[in-house]
PyMOL Python script that loads the backbone (N, CA, C, O; Angstrom):
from pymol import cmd

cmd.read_pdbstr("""\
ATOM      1  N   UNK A   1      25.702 -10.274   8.591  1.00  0.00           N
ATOM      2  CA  UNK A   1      25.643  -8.838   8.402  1.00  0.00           C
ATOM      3  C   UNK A   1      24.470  -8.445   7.503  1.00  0.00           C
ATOM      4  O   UNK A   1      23.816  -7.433   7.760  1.00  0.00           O
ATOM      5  N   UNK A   2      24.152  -9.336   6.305  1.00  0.00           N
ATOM      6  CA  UNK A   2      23.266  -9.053   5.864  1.00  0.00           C
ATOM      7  C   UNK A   2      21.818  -9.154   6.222  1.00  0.00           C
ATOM      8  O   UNK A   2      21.084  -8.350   5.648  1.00  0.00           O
ATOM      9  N   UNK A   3      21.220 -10.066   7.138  1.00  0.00           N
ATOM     10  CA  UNK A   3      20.392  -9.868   7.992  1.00  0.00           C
ATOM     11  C   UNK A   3      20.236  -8.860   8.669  1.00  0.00           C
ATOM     12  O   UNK A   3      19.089  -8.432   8.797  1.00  0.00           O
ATOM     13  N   UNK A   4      21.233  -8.245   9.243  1.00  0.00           N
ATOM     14  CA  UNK A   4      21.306  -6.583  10.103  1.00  0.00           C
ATOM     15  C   UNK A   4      20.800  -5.190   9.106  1.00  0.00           C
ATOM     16  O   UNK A   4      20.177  -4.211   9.518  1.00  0.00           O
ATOM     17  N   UNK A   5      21.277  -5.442   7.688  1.00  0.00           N
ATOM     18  CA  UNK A   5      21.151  -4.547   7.200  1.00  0.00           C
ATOM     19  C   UNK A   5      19.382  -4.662   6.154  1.00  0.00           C
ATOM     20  O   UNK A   5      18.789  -3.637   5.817  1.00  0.00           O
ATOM     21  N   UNK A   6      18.915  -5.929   5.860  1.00  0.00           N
ATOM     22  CA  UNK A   6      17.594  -5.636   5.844  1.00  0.00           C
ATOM     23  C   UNK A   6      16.397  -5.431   5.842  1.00  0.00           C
ATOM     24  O   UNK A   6      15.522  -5.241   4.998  1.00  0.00           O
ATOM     25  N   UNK A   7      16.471  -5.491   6.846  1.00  0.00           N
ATOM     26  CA  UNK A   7      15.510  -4.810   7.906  1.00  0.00           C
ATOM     27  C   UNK A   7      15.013  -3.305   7.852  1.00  0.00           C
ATOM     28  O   UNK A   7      13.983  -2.667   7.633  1.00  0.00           O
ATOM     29  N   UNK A   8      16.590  -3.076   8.240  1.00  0.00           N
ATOM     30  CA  UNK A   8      16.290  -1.117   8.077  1.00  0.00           C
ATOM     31  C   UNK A   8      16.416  -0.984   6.171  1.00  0.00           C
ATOM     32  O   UNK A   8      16.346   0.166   5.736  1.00  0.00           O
ATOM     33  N   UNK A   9      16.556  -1.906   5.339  1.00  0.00           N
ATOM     34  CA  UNK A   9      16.430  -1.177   4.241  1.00  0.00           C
ATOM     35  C   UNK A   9      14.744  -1.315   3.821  1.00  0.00           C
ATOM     36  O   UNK A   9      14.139  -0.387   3.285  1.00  0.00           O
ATOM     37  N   UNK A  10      14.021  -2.825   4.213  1.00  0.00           N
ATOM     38  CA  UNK A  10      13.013  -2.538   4.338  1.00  0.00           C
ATOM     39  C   UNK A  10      11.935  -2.055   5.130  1.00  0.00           C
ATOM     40  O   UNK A  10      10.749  -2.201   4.834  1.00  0.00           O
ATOM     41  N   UNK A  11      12.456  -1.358   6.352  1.00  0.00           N
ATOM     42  CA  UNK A  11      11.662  -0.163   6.694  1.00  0.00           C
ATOM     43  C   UNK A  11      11.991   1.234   6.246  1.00  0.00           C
ATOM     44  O   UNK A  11      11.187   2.166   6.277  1.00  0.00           O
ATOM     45  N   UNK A  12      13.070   1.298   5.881  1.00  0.00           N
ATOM     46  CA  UNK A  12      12.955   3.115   5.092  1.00  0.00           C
ATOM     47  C   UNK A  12      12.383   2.705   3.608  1.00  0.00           C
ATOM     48  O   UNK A  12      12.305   3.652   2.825  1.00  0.00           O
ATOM     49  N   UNK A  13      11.936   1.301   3.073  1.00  0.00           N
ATOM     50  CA  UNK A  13      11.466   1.869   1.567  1.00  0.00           C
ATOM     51  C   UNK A  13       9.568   1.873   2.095  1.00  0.00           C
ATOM     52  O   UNK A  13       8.788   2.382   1.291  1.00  0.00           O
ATOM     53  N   UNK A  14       9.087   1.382   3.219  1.00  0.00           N
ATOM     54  CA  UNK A  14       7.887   1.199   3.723  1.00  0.00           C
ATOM     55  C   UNK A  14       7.534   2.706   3.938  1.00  0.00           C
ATOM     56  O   UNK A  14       6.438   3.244   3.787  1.00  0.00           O
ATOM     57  N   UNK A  15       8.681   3.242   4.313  1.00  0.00           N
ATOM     58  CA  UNK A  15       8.400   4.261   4.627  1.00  0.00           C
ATOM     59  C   UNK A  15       8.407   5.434   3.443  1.00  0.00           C
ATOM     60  O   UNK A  15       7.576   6.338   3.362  1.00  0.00           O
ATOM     61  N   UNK A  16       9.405   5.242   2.646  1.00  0.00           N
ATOM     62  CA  UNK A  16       9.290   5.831   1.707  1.00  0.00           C
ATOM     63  C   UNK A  16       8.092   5.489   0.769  1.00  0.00           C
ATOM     64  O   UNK A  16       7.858   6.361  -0.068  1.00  0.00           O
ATOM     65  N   UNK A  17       7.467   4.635   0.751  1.00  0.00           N
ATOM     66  CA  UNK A  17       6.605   4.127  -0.363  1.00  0.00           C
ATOM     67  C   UNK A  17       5.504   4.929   0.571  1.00  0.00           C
ATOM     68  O   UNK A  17       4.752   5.528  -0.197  1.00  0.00           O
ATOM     69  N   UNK A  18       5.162   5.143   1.841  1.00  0.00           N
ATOM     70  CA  UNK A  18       3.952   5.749   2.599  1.00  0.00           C
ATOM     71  C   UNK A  18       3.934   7.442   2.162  1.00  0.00           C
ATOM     72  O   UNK A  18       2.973   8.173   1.921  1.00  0.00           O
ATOM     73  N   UNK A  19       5.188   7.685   2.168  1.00  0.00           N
ATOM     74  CA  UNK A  19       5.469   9.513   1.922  1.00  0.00           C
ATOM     75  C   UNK A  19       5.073   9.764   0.747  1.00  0.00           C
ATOM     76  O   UNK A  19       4.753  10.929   0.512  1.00  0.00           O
ATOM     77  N   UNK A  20       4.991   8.919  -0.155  1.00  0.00           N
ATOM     78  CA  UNK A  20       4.763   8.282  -1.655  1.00  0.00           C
ATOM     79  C   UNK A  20       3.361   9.114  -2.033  1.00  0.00           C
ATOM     80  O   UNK A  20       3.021  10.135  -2.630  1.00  0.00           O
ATOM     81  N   UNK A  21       2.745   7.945  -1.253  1.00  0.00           N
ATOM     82  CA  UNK A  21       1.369   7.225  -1.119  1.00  0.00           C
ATOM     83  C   UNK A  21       0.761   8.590  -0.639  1.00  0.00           C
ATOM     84  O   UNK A  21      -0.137   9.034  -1.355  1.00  0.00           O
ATOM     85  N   UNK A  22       1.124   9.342   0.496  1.00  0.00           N
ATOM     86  CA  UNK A  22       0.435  10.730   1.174  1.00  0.00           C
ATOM     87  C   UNK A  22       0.480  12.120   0.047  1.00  0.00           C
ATOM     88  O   UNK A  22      -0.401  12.973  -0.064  1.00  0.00           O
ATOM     89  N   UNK A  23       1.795  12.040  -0.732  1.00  0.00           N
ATOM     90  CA  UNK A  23       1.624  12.691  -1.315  1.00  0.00           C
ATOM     91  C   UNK A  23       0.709  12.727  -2.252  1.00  0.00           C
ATOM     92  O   UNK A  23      -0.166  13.578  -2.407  1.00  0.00           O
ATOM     93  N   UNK A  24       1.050  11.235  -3.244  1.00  0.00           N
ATOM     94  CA  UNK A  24       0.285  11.456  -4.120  1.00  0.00           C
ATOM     95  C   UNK A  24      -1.663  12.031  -3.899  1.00  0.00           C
ATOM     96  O   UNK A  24      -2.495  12.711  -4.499  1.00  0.00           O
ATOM     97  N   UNK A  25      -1.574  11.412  -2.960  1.00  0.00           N
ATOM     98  CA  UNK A  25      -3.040  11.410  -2.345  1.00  0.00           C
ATOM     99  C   UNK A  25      -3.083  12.701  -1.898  1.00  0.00           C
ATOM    100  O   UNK A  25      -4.249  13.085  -1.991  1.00  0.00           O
ATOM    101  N   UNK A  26      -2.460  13.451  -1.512  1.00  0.00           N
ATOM    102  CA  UNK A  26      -2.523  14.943  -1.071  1.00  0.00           C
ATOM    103  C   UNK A  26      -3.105  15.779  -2.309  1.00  0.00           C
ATOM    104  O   UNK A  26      -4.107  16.492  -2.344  1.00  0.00           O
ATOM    105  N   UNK A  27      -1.987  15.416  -3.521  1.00  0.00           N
ATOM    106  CA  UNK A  27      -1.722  16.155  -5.131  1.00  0.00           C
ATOM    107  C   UNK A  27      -3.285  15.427  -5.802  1.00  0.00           C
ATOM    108  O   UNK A  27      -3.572  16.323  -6.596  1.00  0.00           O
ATOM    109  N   UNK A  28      -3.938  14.821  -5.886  1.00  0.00           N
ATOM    110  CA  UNK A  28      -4.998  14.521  -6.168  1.00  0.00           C
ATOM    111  C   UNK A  28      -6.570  14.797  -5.221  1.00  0.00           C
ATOM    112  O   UNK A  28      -7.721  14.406  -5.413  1.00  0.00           O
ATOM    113  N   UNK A  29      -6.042  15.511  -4.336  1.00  0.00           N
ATOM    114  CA  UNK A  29      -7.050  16.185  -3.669  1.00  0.00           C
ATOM    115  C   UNK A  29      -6.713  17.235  -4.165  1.00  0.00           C
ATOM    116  O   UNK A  29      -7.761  17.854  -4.355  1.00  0.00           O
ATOM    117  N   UNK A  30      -5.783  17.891  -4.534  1.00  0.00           N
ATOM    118  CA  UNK A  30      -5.458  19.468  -4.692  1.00  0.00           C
ATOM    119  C   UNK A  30      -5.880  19.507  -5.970  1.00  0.00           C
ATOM    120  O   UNK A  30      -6.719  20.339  -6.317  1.00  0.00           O
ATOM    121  N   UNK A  31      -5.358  18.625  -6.818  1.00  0.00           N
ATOM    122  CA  UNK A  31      -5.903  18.717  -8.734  1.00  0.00           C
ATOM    123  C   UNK A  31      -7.279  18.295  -8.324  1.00  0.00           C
ATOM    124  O   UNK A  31      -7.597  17.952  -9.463  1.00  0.00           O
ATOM    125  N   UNK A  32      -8.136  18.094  -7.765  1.00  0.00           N
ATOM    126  CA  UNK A  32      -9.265  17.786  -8.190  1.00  0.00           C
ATOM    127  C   UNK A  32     -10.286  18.960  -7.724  1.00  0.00           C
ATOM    128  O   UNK A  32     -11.411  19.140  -8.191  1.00  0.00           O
ATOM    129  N   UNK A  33      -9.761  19.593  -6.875  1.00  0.00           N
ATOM    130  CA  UNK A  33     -10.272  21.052  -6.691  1.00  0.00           C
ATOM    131  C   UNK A  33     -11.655  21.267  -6.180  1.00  0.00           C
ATOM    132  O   UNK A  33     -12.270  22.329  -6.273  1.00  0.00           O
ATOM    133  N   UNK A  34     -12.368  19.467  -5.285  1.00  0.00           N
ATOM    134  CA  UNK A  34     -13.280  19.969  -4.791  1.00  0.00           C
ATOM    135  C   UNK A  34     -13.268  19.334  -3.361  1.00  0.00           C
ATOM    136  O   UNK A  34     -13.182  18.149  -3.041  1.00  0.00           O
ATOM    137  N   UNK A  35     -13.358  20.245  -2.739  1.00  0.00           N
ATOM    138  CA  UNK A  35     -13.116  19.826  -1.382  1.00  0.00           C
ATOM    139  C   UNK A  35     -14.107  19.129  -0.445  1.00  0.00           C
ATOM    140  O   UNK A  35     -13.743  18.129   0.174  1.00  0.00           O
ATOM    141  N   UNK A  36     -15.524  19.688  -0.300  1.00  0.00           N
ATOM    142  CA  UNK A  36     -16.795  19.148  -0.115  1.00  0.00           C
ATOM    143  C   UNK A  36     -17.250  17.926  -0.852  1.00  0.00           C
ATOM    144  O   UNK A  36     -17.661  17.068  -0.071  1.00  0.00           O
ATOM    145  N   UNK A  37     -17.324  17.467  -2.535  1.00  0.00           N
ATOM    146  CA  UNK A  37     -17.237  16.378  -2.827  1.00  0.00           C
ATOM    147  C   UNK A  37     -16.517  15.369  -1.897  1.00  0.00           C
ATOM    148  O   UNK A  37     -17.062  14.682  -1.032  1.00  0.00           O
ATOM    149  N   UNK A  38     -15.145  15.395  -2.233  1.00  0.00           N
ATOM    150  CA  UNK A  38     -13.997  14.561  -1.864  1.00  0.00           C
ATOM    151  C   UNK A  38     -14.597  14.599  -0.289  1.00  0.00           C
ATOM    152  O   UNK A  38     -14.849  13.480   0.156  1.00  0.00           O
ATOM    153  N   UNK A  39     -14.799  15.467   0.404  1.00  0.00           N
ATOM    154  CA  UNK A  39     -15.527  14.813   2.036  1.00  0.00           C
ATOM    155  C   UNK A  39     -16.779  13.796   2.064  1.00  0.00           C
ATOM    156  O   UNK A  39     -16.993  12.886   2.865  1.00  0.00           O
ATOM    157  N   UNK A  40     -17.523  14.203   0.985  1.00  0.00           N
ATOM    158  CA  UNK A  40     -18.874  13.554   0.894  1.00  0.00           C
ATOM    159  C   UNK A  40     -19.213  11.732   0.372  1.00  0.00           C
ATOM    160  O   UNK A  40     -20.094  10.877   0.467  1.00  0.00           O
ATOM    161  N   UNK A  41     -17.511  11.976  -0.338  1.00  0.00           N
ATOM    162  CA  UNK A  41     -17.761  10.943  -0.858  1.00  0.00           C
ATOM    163  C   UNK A  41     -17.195  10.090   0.243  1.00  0.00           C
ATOM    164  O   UNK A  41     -17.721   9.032   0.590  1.00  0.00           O
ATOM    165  N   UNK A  42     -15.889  10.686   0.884  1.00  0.00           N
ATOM    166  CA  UNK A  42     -15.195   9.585   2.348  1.00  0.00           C
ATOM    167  C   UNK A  42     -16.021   9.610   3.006  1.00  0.00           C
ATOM    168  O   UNK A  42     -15.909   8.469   3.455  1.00  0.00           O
ATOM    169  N   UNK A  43     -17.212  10.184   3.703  1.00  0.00           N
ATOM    170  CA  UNK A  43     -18.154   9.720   4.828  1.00  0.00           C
ATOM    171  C   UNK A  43     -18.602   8.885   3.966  1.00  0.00           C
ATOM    172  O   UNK A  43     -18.096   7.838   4.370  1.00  0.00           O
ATOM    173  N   UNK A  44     -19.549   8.475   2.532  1.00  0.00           N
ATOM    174  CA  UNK A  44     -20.283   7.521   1.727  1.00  0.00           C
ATOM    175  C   UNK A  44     -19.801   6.370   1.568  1.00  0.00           C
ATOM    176  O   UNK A  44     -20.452   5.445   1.082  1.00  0.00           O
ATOM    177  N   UNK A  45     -18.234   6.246   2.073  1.00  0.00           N
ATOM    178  CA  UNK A  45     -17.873   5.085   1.436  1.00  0.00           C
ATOM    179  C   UNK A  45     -18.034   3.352   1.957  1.00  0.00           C
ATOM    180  O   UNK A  45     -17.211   3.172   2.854  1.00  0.00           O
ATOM    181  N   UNK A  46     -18.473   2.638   1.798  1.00  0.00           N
ATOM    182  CA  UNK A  46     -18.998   1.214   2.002  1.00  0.00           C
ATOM    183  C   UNK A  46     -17.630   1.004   2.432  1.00  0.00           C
ATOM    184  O   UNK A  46     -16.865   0.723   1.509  1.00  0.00           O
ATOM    185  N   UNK A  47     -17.028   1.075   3.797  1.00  0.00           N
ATOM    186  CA  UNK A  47     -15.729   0.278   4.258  1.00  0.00           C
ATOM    187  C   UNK A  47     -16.025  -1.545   4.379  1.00  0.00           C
ATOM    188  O   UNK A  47     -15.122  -2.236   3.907  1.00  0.00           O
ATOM    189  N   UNK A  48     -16.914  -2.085   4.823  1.00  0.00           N
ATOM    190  CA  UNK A  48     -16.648  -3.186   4.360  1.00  0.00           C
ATOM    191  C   UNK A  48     -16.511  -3.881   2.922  1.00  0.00           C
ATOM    192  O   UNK A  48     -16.470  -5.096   2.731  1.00  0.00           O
ATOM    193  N   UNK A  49     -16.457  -3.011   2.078  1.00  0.00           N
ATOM    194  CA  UNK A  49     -15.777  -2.937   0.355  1.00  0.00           C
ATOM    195  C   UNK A  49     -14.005  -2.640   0.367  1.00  0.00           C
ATOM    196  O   UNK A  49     -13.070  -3.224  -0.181  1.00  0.00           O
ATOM    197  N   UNK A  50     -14.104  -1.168   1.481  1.00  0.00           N
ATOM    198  CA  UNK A  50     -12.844  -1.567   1.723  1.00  0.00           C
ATOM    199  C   UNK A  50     -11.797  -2.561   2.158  1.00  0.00           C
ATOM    200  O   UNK A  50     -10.755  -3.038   1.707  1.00  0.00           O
ATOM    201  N   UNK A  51     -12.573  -2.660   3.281  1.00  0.00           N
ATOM    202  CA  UNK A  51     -12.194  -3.929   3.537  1.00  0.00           C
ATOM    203  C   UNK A  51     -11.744  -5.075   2.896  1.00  0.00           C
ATOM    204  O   UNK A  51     -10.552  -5.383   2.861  1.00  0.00           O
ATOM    205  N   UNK A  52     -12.511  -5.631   2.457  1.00  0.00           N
ATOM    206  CA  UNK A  52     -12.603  -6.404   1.400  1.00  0.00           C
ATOM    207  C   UNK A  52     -11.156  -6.354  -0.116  1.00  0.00           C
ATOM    208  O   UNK A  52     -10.346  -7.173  -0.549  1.00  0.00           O
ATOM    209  N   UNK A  53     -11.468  -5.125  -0.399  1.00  0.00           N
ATOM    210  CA  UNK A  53     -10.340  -4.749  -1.184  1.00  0.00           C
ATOM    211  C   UNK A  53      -8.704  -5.075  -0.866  1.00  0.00           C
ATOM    212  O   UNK A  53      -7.918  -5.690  -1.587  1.00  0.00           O
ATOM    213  N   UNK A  54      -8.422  -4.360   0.658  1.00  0.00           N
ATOM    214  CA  UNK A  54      -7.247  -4.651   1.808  1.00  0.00           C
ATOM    215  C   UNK A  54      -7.330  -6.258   1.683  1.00  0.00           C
ATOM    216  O   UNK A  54      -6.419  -6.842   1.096  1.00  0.00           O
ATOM    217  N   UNK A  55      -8.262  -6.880   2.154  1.00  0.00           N
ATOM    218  CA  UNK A  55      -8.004  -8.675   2.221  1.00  0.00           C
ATOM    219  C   UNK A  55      -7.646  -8.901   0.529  1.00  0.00           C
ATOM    220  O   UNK A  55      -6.770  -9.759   0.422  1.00  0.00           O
ATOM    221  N   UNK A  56      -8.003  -8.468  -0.537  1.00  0.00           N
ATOM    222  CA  UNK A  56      -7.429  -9.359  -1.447  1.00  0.00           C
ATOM    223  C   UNK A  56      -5.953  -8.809  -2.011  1.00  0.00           C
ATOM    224  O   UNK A  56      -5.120  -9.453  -2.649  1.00  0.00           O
ATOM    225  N   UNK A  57      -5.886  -7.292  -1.536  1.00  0.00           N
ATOM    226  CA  UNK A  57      -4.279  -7.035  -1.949  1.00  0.00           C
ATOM    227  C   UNK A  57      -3.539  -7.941  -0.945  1.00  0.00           C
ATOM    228  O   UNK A  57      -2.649  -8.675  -1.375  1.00  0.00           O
ATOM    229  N   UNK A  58      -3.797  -7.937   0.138  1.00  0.00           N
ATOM    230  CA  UNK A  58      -3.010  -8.728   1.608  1.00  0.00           C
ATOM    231  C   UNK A  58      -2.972 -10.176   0.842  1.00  0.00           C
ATOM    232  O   UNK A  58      -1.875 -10.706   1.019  1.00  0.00           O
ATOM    233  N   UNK A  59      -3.797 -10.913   0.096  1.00  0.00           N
ATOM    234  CA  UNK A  59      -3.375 -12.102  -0.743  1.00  0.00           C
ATOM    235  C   UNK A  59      -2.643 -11.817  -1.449  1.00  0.00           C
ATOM    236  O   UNK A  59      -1.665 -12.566  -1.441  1.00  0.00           O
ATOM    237  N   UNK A  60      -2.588 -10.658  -2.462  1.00  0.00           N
ATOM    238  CA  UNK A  60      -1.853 -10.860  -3.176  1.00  0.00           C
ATOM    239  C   UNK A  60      -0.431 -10.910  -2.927  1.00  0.00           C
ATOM    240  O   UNK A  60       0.512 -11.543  -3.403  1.00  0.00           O
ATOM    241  N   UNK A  61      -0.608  -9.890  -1.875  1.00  0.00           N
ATOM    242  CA  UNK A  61       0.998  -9.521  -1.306  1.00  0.00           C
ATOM    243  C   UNK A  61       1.871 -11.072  -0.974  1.00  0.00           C
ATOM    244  O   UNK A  61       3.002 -11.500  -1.201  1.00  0.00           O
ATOM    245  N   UNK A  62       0.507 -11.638  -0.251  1.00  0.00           N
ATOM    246  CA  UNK A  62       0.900 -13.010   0.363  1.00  0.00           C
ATOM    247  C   UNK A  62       1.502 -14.314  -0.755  1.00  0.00           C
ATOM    248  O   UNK A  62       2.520 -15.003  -0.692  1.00  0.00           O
ATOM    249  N   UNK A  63       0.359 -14.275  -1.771  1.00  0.00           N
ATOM    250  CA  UNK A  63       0.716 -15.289  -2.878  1.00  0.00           C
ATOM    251  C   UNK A  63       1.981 -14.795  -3.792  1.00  0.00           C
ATOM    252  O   UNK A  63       2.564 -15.522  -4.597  1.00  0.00           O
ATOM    253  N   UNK A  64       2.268 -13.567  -3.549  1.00  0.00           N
ATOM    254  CA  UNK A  64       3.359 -13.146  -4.264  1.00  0.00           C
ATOM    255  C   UNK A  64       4.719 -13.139  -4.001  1.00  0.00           C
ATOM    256  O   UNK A  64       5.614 -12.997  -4.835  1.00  0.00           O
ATOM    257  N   UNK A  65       4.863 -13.334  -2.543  1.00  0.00           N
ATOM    258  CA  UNK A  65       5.650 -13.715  -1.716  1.00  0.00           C
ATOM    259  C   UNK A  65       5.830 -15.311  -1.822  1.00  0.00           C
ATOM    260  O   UNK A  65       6.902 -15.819  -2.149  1.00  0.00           O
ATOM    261  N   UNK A  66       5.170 -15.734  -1.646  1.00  0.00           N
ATOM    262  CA  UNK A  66       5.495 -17.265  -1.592  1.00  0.00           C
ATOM    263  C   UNK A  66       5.817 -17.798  -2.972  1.00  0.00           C
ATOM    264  O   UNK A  66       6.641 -18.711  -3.028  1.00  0.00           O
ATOM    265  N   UNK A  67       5.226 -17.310  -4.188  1.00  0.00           N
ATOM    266  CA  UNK A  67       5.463 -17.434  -5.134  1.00  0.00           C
ATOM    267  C   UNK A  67       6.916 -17.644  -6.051  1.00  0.00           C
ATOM    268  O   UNK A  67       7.345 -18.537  -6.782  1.00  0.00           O
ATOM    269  N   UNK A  68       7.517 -16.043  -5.496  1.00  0.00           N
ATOM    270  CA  UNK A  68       9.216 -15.627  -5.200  1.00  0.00           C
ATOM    271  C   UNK A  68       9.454 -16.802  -4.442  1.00  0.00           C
ATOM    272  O   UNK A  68       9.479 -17.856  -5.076  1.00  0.00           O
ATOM    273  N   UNK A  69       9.567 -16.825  -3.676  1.00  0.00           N
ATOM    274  CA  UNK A  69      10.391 -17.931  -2.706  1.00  0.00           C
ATOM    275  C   UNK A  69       9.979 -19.165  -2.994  1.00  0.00           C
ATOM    276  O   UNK A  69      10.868 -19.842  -2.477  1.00  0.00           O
ATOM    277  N   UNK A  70       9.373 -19.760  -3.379  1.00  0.00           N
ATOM    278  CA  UNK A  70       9.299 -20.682  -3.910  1.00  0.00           C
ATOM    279  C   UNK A  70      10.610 -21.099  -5.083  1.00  0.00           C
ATOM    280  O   UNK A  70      11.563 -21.878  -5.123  1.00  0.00           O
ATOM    281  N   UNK A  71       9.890 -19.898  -6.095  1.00  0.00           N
ATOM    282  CA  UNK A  71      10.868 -19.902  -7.750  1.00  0.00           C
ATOM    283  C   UNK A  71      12.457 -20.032  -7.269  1.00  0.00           C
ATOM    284  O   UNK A  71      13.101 -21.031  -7.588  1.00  0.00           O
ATOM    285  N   UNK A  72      13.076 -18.914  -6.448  1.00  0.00           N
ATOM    286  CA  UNK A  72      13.935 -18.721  -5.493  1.00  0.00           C
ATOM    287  C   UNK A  72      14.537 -20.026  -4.885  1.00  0.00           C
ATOM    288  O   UNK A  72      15.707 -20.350  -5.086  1.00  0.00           O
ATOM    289  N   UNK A  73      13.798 -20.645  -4.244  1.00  0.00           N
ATOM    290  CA  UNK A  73      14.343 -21.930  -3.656  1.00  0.00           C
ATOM    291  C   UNK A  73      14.572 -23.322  -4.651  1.00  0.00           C
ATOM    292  O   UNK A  73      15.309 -24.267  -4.368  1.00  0.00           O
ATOM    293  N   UNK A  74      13.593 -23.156  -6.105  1.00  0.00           N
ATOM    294  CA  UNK A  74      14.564 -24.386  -6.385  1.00  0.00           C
ATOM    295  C   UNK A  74      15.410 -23.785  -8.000  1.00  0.00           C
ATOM    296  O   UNK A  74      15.632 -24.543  -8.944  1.00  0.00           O
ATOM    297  N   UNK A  75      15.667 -22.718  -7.989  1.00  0.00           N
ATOM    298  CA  UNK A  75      16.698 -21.809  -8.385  1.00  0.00           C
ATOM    299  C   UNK A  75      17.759 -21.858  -8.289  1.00  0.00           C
ATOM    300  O   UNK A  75      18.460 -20.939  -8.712  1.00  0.00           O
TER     301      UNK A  75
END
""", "prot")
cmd.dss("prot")
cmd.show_as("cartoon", "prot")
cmd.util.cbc("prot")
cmd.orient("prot")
């Protein structure tokens, strides 16, 4: 049963953590009060930096995971 149940608990917190994530990002376009900047700077931005950035959180996510389960397994 507990396998059944999470799943859907970790897709409504994915999801909740995204509604999160939009807002906050919404509320920091609005406090920052410039609209043309904030465009100028997303066309400027070096995505293979982004990129880059995404691959080392995706490690971290990864080493952090295994990390837990590791500690977890001889626990």
């Amino acid at each position: 049963m507990a396998n059944n149940i999470a799943p859907r608990i970790l897709r409504r917190g994915l999801e909740f953590f995204a509604l999160i994530s939009l807002v906050g990002f919404g509320a920091m376009l609005l406090y920052g009060n410039n609209l043309q900047q904030f465009l100028r700077t997303m066309v400027s931005l070096k995505w293979g930096w982004v990129l880059v950035g995404v691959l080392l959180a995706s490690h971290d996510w990864w080493g952090g995971g295994l990390r837990a389960w590791v500690m977890a397994r001889h626990v």
